[in-house]
C-alpha positions in Angstrom: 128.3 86.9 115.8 130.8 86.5 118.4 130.2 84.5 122.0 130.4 87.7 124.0 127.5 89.4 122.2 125.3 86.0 122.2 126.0 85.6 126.4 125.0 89.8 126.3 121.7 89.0 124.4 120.5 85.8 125.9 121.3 87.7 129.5 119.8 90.9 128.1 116.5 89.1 126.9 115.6 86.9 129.8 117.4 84.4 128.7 115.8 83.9 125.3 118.4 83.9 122.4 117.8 87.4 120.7 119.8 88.7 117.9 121.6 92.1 118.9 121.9 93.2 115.0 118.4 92.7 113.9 117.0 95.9 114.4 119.8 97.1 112.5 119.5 94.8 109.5 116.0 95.5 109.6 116.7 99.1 109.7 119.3 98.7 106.4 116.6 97.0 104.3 113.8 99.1 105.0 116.3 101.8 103.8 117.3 100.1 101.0 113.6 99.6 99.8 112.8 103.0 100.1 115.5 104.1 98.0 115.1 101.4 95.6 111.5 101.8 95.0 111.8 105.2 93.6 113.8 103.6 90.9 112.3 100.7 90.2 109.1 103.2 89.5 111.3 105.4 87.4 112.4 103.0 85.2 109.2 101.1 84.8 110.4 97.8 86.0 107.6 95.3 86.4 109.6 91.5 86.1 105.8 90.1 86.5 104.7 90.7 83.0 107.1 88.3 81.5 104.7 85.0 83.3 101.8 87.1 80.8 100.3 84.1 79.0 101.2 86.1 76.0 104.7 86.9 76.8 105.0 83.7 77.9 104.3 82.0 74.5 106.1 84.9 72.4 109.3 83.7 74.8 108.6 79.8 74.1 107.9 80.4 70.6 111.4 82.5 70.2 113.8 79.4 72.2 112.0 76.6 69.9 113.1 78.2 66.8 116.4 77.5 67.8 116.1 74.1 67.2 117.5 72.5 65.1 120.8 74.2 65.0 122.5 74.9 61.7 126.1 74.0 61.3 126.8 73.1 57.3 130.0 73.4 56.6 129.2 76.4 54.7 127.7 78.2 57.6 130.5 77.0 60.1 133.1 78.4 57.8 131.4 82.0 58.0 131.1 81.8 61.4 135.0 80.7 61.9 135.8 83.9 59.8 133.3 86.1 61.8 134.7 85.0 64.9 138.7 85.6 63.7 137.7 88.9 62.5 135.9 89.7 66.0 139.1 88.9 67.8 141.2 91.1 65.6 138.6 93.9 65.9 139.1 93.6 69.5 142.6 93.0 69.8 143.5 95.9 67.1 141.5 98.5 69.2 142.9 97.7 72.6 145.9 98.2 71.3 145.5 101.8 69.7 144.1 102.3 72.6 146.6 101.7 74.7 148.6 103.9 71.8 146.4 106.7 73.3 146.4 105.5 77.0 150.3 105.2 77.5 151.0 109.1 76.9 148.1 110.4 78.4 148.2 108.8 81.3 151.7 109.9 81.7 150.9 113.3 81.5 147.9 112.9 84.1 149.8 111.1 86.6 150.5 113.8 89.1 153.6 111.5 90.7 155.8 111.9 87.5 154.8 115.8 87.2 158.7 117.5 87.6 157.3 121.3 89.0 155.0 118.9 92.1 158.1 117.8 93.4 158.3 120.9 95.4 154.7 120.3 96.8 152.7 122.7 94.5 152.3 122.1 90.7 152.9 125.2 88.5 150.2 126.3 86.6 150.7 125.4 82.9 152.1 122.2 84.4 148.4 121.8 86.2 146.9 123.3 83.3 148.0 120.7 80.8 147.1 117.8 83.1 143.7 119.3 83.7 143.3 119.2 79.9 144.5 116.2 79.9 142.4 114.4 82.3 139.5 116.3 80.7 139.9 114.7 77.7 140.0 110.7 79.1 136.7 111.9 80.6 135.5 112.7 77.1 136.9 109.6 75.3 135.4 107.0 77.9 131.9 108.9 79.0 130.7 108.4 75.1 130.0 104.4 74.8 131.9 102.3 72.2 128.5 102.1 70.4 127.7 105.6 69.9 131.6 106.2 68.2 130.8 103.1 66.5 128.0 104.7 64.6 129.9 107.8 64.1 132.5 105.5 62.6 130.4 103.8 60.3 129.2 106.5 58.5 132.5 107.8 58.0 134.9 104.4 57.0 131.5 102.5 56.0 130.4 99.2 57.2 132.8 97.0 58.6 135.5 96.4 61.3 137.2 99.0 61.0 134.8 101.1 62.4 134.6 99.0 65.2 138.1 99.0 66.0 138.2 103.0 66.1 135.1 102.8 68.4 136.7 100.5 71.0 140.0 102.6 70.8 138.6 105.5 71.6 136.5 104.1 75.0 139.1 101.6 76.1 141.6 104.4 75.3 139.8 107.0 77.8 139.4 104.0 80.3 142.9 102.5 80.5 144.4 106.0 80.7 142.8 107.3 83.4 143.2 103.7 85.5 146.6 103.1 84.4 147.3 107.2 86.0 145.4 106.3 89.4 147.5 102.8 89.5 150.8 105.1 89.2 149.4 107.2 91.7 148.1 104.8 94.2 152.1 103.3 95.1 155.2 104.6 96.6 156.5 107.4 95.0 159.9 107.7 96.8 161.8 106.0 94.3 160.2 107.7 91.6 160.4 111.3 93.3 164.6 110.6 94.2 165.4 109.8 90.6 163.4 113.3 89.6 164.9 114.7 91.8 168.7 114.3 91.1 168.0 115.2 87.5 166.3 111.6 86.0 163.5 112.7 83.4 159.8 111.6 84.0 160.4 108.5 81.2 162.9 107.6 82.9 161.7 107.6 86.1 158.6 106.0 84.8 160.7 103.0 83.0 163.1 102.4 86.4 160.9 103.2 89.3 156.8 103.4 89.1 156.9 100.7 86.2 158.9 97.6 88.0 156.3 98.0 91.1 153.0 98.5 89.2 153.8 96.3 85.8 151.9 93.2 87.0 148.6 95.5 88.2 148.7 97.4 84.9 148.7 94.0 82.9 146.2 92.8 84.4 143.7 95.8 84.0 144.7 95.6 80.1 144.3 91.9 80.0 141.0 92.5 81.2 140.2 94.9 79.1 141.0 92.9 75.9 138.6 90.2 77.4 135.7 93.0 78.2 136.4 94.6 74.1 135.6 91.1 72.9 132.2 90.8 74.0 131.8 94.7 72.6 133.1 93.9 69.3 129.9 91.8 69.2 127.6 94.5 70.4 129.5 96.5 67.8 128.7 94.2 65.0 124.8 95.2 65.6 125.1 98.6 64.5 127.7 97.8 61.1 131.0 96.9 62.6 131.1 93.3 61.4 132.6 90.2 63.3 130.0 88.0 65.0 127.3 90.9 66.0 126.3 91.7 62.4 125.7 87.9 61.3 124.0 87.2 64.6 121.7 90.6 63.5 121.6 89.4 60.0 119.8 86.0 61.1 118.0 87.5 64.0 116.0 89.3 61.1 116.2 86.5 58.6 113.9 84.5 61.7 116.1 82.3 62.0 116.2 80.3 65.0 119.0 77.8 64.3 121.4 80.1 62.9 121.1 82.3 65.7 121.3 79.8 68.3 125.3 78.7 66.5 126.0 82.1 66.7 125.0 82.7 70.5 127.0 79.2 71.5 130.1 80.1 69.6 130.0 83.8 71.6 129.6 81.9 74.3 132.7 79.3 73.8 134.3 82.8 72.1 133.6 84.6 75.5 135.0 81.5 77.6 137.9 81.7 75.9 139.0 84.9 76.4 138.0 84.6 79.8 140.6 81.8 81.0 143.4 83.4 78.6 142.7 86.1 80.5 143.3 84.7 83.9 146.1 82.4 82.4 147.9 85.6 81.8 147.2 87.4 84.7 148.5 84.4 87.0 151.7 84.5 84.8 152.2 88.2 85.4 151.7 88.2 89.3 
């Protein structure tokens, strides 16, 4: 709060320090409550059962099973392969995805669309990127998980349905951020080389790319880091990697394997994390 409004509400109150904003906080939480409470209602949500003496010693029983942890060589060298094969999964389907996200996203990008440059889009023109937009609202409103269990019972168990599954999502994603990125910058450049008869690859490649390639990397970099930690979701339903072992000894019982396996997601997840950020401050 500023000095002006504190002199205006110690004056204002008799020369007791009042805050001028508090009737408006108060009047922002109450809201907030109400609109919350609804939901919370809704969805059932009732954090107090978990201090239950019975959920309480279902809970302590669970996190002392994971001790001792198991790490035989044996066991370690599964989990190396798990984890490898988790990367891949995710690396391989980001980058089909972006197989699917470079095209479309071209074609959904209204700055790079030839018959706008007059100020109104023809209509096969508008038609096409209507379709086209349509269709990344498909591919990233259905979750990774559900394609994965498509996927499985089509190519079987393994990571290979995993990898079509985060294609497909990540492919629906990255295209319609990469188009609203293009969209979002200066299009002079882009609209003069149109223009004076440049085509739309081209002035993709020499205008809107140069100004919007260190943003674009990012948002893919961070994708690959987010399609790790679903390539383990993905390994719940089938899709190997880390997932399915860490489902496999969750319903074995046992504690010590699982408790490797959550660690080594962790370290796995860390990982990715500060590559991620190591790239992204090399790109800007």
């Amino acid at each position: 709060m500023s000095a002006t409004k504190l002199s205006q509400a110690h004056l204002a109150s008799g020369g007791k320090l009042r805050d001028p904003d508090f009737s408006a906080r108060v009047f922002w939480l109450s809201l907030a409550i109400l609109l919350l409470w609804p939901l919370a209602v809704a969805t059932e949500f009732r954090p107090w059962v978990l201090w239950q003496p019975e959920n309480r010693k279902v809970s302590l029983d669970f996190l002392a099973s994971f001790w001792p942890l198991v790490y035989d060589a044996e066991f370690m060298r599964m989990v190396a392969r798990e984890t490898w094969r988790t990367v891949a999964m995710a690396t391989a389907g980001v980058t089909l995805a972006l197989v699917l996200a470079v095209p479309m996203c071209l074609m959904a990008a209204r700055v790079l669309s030839l018959s706008a440059l007059s100020g109104h889009m023809d209509r096969w023109p508008a038609v096409l990127r209507w379709c086209v937009r349509a269709t990344l609202i498909l591919l990233r409103s259905i979750p990774e998980l559900v394609w994965a269990l498509v996927f499985v019972r089509v190519v079987g168990l393994g990571p290979t349905a995993g990898v079509f599954a985060i294609a497909l999502t990540y492919g629906g994603m990255l295209g319609k951020v990469y188009a609203e990125i293009l969209e979002s910058g200066e299009s002079h450049a882009t609209h003069t080389l149109m223009r004076n008869g440049s085509g739309r690859l081209q002035a993709f490649v020499y205008a809107l790319l140069p100004s919007h390639a260190a943003e674009l990397a990012s948002y893919t970099v961070y994708r690959w880091e987010c399609a790790i930690r679903s390539s383990v979701v993905l390994g719940f339903v089938g899709a190997g990697g880390l997932g399915q072992q860490l489902d496999n000894s969750m319903k074995m019982f046992n504690g010590g394997e699982v408790a490797t396996l959550l660690l080594v997601f962790v370290v796995l997840v860390a990982l990715a994390d500060h590559v991620s950020a190591w790239l992204r401050r090399a790109l800007s």
